[in-house]
C-alpha positions in Angstrom: -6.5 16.7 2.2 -9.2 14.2 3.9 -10.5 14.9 7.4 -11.3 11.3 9.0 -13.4 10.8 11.5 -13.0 7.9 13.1 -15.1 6.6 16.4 -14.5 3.3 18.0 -15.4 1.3 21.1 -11.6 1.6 22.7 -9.0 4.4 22.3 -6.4 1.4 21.2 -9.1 0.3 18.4 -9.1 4.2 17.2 -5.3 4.3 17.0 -5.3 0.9 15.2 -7.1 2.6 12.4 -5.5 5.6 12.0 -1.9 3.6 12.0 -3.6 1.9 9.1 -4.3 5.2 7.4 -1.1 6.6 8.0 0.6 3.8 6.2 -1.2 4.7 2.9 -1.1 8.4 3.4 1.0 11.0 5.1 -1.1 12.3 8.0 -1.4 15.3 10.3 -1.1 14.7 13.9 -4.5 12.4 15.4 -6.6 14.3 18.2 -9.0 12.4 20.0 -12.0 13.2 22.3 -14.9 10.9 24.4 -17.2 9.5 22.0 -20.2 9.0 24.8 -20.6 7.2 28.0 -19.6 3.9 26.9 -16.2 4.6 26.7 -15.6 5.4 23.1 -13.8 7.1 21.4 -13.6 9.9 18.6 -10.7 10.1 16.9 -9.9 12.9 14.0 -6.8 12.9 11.6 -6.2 14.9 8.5 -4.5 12.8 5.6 -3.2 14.4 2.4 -4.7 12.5 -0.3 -2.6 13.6 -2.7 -0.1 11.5 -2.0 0.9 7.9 -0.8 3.0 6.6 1.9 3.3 3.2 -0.1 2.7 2.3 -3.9 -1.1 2.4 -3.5 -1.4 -1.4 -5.0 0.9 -2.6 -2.6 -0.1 -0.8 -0.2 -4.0 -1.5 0.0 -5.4 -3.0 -2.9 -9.1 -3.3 -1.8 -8.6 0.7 -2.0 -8.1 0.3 -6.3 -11.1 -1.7 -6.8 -13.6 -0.9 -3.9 -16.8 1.6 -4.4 -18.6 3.6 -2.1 -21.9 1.4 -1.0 -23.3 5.6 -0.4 -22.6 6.0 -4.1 -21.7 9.6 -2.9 -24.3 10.5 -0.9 -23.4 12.0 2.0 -23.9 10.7 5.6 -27.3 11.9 7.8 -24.5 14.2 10.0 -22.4 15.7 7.5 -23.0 18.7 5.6 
């Protein structure tokens, strides 16, 4: 399982996302909160990465071949 965090300028951007998610991976029901005072918003789903939704080539193939630019370092807010 993957807990995504997702914040965006608009509620409708944030759901745009995690409908793209959701079509690679099953996914828990999204919750979402304020992200500040410009009207963002947070969004947080759980996915379970250990399966697809969709043959994973077909389904996103920049996901096969792309690399963390973090090269697994973790964010400054995560722990």
């Amino acid at each position: 399982m993957a807990e995504v965090r997702i914040v965006a300028a608009s509620p409708e951007a944030a759901r745009r996302v995690a409908e793209a998610l959701r079509r690679c991976f099953p996914a828990a029901e999204q919750r979402s909160y304020p992200a500040g005072h410009d009207g963002g918003t947070r969004l947080h789903i759980t996915v379970d990465t250990t399966h697809t939704s969709e043959p994973i080539v077909t389904a996103a193939p920049w996901l096969v071949t792309s690399e963390s630019a973090a090269r697994d370092r973790p964010h400054v807010d995560e722990v």
